[in-house]
Backbone as JSON Lines, residues from 0, in Angstrom:
{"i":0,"aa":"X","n":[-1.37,12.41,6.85],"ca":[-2.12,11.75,5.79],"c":[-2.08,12.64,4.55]}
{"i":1,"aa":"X","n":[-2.26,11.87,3.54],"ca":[-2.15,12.84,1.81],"c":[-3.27,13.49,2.18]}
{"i":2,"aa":"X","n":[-3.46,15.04,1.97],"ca":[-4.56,15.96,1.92],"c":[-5.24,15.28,1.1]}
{"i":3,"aa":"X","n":[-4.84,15.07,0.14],"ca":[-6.91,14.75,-0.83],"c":[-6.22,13.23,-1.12]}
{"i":4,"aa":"X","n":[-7.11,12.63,-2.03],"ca":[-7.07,11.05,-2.63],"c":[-6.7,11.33,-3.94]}
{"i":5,"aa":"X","n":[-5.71,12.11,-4.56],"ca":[-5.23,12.79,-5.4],"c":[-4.35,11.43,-6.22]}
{"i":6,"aa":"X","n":[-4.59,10.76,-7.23],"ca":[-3.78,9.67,-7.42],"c":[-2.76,9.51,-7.91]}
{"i":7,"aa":"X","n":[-2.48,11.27,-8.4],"ca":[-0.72,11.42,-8.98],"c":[0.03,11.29,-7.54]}
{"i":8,"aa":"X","n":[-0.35,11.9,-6.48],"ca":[0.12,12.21,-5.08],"c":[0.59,11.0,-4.43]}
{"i":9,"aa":"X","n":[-1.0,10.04,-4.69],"ca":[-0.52,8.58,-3.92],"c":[0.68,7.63,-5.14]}
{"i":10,"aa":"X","n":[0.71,7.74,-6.65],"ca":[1.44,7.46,-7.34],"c":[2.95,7.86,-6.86]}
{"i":11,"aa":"X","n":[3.5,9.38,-6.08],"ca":[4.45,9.82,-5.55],"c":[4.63,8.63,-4.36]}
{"i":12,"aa":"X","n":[3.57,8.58,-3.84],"ca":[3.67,7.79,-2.41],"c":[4.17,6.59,-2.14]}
{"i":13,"aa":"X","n":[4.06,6.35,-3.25],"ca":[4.13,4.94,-3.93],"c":[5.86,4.55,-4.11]}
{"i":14,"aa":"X","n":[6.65,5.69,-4.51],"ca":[7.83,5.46,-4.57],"c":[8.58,5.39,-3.55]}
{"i":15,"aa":"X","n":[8.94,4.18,-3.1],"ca":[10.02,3.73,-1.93],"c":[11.32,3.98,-2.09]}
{"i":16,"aa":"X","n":[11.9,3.88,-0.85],"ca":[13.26,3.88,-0.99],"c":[14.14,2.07,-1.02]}
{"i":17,"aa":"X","n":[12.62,1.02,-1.37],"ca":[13.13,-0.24,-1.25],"c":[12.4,-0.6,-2.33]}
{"i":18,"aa":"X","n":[13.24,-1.45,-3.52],"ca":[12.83,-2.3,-4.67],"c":[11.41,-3.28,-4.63]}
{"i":19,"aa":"X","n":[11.61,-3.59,-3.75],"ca":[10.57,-4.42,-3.16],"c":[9.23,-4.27,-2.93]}
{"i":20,"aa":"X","n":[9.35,-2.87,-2.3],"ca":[7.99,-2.15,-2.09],"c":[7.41,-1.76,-3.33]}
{"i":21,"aa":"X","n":[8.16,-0.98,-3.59],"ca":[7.45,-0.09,-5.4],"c":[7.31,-1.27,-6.37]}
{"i":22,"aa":"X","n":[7.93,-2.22,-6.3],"ca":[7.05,-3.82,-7.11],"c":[5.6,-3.98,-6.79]}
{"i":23,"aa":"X","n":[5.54,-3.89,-5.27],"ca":[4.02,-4.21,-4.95],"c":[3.48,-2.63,-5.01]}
{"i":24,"aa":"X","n":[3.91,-1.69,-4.66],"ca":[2.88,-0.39,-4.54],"c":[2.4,-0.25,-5.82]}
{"i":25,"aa":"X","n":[3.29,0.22,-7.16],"ca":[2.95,0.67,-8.05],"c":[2.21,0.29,-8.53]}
{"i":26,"aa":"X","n":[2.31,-1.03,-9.19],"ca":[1.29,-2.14,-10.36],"c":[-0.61,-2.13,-9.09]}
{"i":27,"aa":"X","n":[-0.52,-2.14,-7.82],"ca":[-1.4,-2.3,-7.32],"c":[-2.2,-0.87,-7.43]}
{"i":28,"aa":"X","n":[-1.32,0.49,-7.19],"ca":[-1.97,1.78,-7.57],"c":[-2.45,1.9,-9.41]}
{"i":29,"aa":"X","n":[-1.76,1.23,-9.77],"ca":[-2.14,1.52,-11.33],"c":[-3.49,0.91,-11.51]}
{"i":30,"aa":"X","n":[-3.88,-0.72,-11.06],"ca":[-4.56,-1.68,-11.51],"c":[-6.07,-1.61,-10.54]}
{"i":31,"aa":"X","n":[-5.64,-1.17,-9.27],"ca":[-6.69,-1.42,-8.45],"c":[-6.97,0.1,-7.97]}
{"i":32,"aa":"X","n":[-6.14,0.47,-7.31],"ca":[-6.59,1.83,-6.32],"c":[-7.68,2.76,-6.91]}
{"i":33,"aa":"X","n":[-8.21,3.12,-8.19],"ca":[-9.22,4.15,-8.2],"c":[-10.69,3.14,-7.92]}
{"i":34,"aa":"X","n":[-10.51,2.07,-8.09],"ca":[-11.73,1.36,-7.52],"c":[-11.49,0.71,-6.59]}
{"i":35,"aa":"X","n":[-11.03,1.5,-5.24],"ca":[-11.21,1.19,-3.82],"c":[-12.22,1.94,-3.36]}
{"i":36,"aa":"X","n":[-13.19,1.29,-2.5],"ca":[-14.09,2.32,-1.58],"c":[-13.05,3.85,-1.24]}
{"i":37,"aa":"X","n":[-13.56,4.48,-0.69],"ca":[-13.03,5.86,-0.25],"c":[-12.02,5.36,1.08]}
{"i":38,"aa":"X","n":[-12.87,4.71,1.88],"ca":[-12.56,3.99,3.19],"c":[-11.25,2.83,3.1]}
{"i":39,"aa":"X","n":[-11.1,2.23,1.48],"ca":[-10.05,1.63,1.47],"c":[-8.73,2.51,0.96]}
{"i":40,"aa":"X","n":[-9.31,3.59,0.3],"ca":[-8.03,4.29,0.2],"c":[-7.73,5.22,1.53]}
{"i":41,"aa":"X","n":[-8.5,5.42,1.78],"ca":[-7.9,5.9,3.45],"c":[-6.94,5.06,3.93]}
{"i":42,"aa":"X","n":[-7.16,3.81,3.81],"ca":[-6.62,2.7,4.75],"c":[-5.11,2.27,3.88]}
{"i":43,"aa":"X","n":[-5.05,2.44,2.3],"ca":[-4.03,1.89,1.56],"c":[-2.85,3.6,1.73]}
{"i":44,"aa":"X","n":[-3.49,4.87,2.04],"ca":[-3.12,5.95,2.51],"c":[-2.07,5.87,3.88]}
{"i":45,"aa":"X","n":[-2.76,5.18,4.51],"ca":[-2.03,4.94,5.87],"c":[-1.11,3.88,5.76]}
{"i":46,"aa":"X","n":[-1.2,2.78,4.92],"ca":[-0.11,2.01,4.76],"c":[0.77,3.06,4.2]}
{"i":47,"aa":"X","n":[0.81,3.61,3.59],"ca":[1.76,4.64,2.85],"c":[2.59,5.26,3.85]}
{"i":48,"aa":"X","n":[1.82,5.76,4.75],"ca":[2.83,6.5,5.54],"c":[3.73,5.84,7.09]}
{"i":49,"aa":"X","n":[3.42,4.33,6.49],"ca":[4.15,3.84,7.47],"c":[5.7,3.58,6.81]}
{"i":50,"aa":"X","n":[6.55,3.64,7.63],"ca":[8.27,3.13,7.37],"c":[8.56,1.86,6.75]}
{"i":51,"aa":"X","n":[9.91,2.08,5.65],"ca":[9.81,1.22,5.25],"c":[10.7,-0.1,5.29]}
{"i":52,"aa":"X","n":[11.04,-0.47,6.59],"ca":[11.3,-1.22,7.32],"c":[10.72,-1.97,7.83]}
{"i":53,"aa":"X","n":[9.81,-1.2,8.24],"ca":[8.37,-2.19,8.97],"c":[6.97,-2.63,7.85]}
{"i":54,"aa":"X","n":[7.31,-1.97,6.63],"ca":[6.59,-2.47,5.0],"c":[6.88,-3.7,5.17]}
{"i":55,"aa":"X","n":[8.06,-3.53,4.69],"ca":[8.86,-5.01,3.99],"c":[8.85,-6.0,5.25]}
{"i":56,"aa":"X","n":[9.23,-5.8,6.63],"ca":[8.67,-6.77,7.25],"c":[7.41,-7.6,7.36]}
{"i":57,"aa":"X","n":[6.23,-6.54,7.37],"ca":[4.91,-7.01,6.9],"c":[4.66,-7.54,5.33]}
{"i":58,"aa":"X","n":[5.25,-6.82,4.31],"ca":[5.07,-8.04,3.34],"c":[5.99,-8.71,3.05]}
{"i":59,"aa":"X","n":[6.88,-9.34,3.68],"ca":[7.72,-10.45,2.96],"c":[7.16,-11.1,4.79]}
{"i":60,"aa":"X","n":[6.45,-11.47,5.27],"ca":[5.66,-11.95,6.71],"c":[7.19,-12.46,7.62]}
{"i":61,"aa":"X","n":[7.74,-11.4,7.72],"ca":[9.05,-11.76,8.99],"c":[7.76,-10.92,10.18]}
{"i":62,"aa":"X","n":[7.33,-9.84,10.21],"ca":[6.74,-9.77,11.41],"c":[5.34,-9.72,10.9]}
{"i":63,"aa":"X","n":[4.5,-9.77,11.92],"ca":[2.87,-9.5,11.7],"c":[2.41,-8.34,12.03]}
{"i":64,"aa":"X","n":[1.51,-7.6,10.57],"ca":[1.02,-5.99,11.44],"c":[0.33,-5.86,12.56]}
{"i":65,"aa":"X","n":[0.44,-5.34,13.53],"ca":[-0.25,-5.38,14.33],"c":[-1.91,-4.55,14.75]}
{"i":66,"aa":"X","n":[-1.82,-3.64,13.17],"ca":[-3.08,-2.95,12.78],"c":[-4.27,-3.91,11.84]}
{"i":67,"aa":"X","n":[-5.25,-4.2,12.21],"ca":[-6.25,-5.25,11.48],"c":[-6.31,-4.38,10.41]}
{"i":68,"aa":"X","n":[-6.65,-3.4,9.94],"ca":[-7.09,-2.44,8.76],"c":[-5.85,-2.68,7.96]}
{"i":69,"aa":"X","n":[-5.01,-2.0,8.68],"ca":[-3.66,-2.31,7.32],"c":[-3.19,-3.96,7.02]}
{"i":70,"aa":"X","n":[-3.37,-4.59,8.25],"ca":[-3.04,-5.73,7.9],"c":[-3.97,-6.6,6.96]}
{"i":71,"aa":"X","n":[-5.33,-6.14,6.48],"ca":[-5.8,-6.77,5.35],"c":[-5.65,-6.09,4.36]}
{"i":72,"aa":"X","n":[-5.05,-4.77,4.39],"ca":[-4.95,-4.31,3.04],"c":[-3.66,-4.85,2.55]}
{"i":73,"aa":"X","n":[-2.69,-5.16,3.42],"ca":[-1.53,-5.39,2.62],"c":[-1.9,-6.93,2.21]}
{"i":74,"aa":"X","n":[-2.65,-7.95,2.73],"ca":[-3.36,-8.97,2.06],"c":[-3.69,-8.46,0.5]}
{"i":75,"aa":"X","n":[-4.83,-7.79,0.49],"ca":[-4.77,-7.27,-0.62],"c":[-4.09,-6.93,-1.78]}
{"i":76,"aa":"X","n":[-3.17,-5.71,-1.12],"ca":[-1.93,-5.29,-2.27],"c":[-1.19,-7.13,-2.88]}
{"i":77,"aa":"X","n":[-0.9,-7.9,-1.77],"ca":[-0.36,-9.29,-2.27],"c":[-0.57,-10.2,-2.66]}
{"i":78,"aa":"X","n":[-1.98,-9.96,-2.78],"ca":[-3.14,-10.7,-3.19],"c":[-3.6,-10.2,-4.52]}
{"i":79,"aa":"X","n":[-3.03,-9.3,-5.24],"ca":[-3.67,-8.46,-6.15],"c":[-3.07,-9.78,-7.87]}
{"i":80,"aa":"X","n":[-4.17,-9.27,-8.87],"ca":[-4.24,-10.45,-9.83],"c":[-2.55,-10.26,-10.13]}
{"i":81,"aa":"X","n":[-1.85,-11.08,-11.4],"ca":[-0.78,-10.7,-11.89],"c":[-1.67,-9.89,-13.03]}
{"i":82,"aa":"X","n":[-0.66,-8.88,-13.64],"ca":[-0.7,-8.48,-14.71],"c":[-0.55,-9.2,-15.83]}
């Protein structure tokens, strides 16, 4: 897990090695993440450090997460307003 809730750190975290992802990570770290509970950035933390194979499966819904916590945050992240 990222040592602190440091938001340049999770901004790093944020950068994928898939187009796809950093569409949804970034604009959602810019717009939303400093007003998440503590408890939701824990939880948008741990989406972070999952692979990103199994990201993009969970958000483009080819498979279902099988974690309830991450699986409503990535609701969230896809759910987030447009800019």
């Amino acid at each position: 897990m990222l040592e602190t809730m440091n938001i340049a750190r999770v901004r790093w975290a944020c950068r994928r090695g898939m187009l796809e992802l950093d569409v949804l990570f970034q604009p959602f770290v810019e717009t939303q993440y400093e007003s998440l509970s503590d408890q939701a950035k824990a939880i948008f933390i741990r989406l972070l450090e999952c692979e990103d194979p199994e990201l993009f499966a969970w958000f483009m819904g080819h498979e279902a997460c099988p974690d309830a916590e991450l699986a409503a945050m990535i609701v969230q992240v896809r759910g987030r307003p447009a800019p």
